[in-house]
C-alpha positions as a printed Julia matrix, in Angstrom:
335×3 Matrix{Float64}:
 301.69   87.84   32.53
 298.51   87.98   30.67
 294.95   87.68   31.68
 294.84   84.05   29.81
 297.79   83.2    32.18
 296.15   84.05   35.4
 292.9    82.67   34.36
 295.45   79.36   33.17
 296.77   79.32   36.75
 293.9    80.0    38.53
 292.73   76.61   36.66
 295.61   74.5    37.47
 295.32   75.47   41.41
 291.27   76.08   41.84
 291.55   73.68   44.79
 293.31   76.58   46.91
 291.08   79.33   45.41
 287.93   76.98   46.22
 289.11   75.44   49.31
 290.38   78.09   51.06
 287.06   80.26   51.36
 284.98   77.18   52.14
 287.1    76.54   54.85
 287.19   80.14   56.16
 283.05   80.18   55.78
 282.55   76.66   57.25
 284.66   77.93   60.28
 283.09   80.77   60.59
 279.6    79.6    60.23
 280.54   76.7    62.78
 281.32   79.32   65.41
 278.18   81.12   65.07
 276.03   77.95   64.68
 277.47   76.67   67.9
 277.89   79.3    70.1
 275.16   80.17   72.75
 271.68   81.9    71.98
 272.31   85.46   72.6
 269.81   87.93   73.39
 269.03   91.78   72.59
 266.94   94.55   73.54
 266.73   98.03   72.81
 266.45  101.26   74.76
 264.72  104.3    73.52
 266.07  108.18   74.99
 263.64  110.71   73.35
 264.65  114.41   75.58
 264.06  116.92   72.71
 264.05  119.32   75.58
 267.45  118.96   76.73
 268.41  119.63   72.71
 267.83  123.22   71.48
 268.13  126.89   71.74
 266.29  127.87   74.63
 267.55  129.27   77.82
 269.54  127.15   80.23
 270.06  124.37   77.66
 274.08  123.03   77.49
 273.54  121.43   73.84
 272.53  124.7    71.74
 273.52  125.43   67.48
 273.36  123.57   64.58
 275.57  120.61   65.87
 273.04  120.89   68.94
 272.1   116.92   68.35
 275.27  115.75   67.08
 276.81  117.19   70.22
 274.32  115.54   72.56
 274.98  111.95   71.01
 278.46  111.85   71.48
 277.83  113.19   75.33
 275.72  110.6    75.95
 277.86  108.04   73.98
 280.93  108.59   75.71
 278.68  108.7    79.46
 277.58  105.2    78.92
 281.12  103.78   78.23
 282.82  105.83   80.64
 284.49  103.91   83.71
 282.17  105.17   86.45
 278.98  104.76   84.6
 280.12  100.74   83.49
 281.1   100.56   87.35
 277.89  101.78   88.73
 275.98   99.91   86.22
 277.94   96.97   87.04
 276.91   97.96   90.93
 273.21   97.81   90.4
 273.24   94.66   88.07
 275.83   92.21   88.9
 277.29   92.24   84.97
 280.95   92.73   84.91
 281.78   96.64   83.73
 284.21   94.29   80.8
 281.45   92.4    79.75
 278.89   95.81   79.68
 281.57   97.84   77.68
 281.47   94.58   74.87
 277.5    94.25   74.96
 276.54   97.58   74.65
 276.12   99.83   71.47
 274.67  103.09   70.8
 273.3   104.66   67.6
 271.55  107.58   66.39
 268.41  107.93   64.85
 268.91  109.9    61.64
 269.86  113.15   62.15
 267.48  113.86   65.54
 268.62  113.87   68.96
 266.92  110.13   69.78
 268.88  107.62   70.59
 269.12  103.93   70.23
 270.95  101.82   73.42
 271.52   98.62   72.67
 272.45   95.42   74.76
 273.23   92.01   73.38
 273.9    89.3    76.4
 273.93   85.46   76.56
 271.24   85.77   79.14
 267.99   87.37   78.86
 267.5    88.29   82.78
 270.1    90.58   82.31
 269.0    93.06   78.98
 266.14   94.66   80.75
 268.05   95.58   83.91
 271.13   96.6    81.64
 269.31   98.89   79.97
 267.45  100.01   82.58
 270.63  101.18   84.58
 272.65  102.52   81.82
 270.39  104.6    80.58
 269.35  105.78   84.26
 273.22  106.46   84.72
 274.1   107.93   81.81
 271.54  110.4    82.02
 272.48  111.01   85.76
 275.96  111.78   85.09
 275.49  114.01   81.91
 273.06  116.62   84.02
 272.27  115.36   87.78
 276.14  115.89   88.03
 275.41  119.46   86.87
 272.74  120.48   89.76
 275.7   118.68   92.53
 278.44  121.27   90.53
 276.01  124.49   90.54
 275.02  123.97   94.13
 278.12  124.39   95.06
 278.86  127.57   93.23
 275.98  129.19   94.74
 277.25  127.28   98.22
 280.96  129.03   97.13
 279.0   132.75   95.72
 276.63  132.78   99.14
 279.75  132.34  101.58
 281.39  135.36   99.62
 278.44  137.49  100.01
 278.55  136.16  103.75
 282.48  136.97  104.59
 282.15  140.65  102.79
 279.26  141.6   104.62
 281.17  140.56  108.14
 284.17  142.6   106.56
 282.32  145.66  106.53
 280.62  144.73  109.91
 284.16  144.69  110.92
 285.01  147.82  109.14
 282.54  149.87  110.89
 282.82  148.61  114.11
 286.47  149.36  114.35
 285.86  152.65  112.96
 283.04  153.25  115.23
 280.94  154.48  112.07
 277.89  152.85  110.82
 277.5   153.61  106.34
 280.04  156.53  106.22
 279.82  156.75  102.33
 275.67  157.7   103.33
 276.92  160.11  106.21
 280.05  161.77  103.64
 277.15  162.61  101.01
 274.92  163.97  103.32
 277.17  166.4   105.03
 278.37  167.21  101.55
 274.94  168.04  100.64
 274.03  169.88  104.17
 277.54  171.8   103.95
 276.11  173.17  100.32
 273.34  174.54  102.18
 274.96  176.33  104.73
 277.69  178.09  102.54
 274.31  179.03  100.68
 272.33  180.42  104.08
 275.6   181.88  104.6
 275.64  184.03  101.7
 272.22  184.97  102.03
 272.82  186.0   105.42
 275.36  188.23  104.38
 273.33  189.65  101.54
 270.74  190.86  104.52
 273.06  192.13  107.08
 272.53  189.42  109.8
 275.1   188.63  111.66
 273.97  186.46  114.42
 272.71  183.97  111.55
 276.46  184.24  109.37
 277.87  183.44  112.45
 275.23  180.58  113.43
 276.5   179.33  109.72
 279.65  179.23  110.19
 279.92  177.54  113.24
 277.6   174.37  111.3
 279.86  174.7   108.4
 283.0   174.36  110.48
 281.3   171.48  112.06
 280.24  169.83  109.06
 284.14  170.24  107.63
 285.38  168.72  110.08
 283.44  165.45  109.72
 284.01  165.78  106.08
 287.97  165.49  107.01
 287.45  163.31  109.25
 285.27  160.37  106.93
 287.48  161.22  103.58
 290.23  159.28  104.46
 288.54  156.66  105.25
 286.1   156.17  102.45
 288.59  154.67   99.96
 288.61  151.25  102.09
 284.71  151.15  102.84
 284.36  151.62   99.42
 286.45  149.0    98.18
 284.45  146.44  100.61
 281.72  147.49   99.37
 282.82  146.9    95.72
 283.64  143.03   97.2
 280.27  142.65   98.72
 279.13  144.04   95.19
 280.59  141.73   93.49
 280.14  138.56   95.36
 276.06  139.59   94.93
 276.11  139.11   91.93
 278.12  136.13   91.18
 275.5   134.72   93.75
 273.0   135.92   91.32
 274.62  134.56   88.89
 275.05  131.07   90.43
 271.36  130.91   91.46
 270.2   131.43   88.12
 272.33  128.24   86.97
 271.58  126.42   89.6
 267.69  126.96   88.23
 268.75  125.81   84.83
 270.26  122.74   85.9
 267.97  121.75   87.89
 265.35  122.21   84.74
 267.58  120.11   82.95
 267.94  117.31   85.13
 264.06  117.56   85.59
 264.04  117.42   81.34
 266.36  114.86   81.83
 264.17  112.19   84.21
 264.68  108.39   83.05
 260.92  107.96   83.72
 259.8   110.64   81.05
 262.51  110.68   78.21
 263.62  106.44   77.83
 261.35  103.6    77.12
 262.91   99.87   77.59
 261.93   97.86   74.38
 261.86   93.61   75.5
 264.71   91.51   74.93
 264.58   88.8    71.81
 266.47   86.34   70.94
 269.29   87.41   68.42
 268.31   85.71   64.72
 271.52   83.52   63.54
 270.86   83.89   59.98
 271.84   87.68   60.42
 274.2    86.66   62.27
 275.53   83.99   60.48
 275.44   86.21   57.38
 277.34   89.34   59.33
 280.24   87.07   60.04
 280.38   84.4    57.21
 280.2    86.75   54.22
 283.13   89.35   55.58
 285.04   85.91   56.83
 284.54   84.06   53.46
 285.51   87.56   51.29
 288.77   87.57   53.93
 289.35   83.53   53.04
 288.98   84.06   48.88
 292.02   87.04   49.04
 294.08   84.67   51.1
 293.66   81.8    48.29
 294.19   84.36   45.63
 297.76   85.14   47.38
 297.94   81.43   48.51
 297.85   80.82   44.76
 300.21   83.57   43.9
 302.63   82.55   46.13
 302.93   79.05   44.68
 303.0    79.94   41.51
 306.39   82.22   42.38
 307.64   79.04   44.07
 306.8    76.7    41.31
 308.31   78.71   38.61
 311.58   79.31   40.66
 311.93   75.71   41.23
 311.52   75.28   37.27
 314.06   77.93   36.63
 316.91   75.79   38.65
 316.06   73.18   37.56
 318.29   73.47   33.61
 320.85   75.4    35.46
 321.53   72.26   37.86
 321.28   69.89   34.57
 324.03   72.25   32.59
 326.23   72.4    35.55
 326.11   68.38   35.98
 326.85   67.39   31.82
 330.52   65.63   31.95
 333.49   67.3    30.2
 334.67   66.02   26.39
 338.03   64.15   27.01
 341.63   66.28   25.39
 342.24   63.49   22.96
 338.3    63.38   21.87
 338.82   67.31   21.44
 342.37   67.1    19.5
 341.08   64.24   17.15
 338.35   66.4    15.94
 340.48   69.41   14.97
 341.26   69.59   11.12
């Protein structure tokens, strides 16, 4: 089928190709028109400090912002921020998740929270909580989680220590690796005095010597075996130091986060406004009325298929119906 054709058709059935959209856009527009005033405001999150490459900061790189955005995104539609939300305002967590939109603003780390509602009591409030929540869960949460790592790091430090209290109380010794390397260190000095000793002849003092080295042997013996297993608590009580270290240094940073992160410095609650029609009108009628001119193009289509089918029977019925020529009409007109 050419072009002429369609354009022939399209002709013949404009009704559907006109009709149809009108109807879609009336319908459309009818909703809109009708339906109740609804109301908008806009919340502002500026926290450039929480975005960036200094110390103690979670959102760090090139995809620093990006990365912060979605957080925050996915916080404020997340089932325990709606419900909490829906706690301090009264607005159903189903009716939140449908009102509420967030966008970024270009490429920085500001964000735009959005909250369209049939009543206007409620955008202010909204806002308010969500962003007060959102904020709250993305880095409050993270002072409540490093708190208890240092809680976790400090009662390691705390058990080890008692373990070596233990230790040297059973062992009736009080820092035996301190004693071993000082009777190492005095048992160099005697074998020294010793030889000097010799050297002069005197042997009141070699004999003085020895008696301090034997004694000093002896202890030697008598802390080497042990060592091994004071050592190794010490190691523990090494370790669990600095993981507390470790934890009180995060604990810091996420506590200067969450104070980066206060509601009453970084957001600003814009006032709620009605929401213009027009734009709305022309956000729902123009898609609606695009969607209603395809379905009278196929509308139209589709009729024309049925139409031409029915034509196309139509001879093939009349052939099949024509009456038979009688024998004797049939013999008479042979030669």
């Amino acid at each position: 089928m050419e072009i002429v054709d369609y354009l022939r058709v399209a002709r013949r059935r404009l009704w559907v190709l006109v009709g149809v959209p009108v109807l879609a856009t009336g319908a459309a527009a009818a909703i809109v028109l009708l339906a109740p005033q609804q109301f908008s405001g806009t919340a502002y999150v500026a926290a450039p400090a929480l975005v960036g490459g200094t110390a103690g900061t979670q959102y760090t790189g090139t995809q620093a912002a990006n990365q912060f955005v979605a957080a925050f995104g996915a916080a404020v539609t997340s089932p325990r921020v709606l419900a909490d939300v829906g706690a301090d305002t009264g607005v159903p967590p189903e009716r939140l998740r449908d009102g509420l939109a967030i966008s970024q603003v270009g490429a920085s780390s500001q964000l735009e929270v959005t909250y369209t509602a049939g009543d206007r009591a409620t955008v202010a409030p909204v806002l308010t909580a969500t962003t007060t929540r959102a904020l709250a869960f993305l880095f409050s949460s993270q002072v409540g989680i490093a708190t208890g790592e240092v809680e976790a790091a400090n009662a390691d430090v705390t058990a080890a220590t008692r373990a070596i209290g233990e230790w040297e109380k059973a062992n009736k010794v009080s820092q035996p690796d301190r004693i071993y390397q000082a009777t190492l260190s005095e048992l160099t000095s005697l074998r020294q005095q010793q030889l000097s000793m010799q050297a002069v002849g005197n042997g009141r003092g070699v004999d003085a010597a020895t008696t301090a080295i034997t004694a000093a042997q002896k202890k030697l013996d008598e802390l080497g075996p042990k060592l091994p297993d004071y050592q190794a608590l010490l190691a523990q009580r090494d370790a669990a130091t600095n993981a507390l270290s470790q934890a009180r240094e995060g604990l810091q940073a996420a506590r200067a986060q969450a104070q980066a992160a206060d509601p009453k410095q970084v957001t600003s609650i814009g006032e709620a406004h009605e929401v213009s029609r027009l734009a709305e009108l022309a956000r729902t009628a123009l898609p609606v009325g695009g969607a209603g001119l395809l379905l009278g193009v196929l509308l139209v289509g589709v009729l024309e298929l049925l139409s031409r089918g029915r034509a196309a029977t139509r001879p093939a019925a009349a052939s099949s119906a024509a009456p038979a020529l009688p024998a004797e009409t049939v013999t008479a007109a042979r030669p």
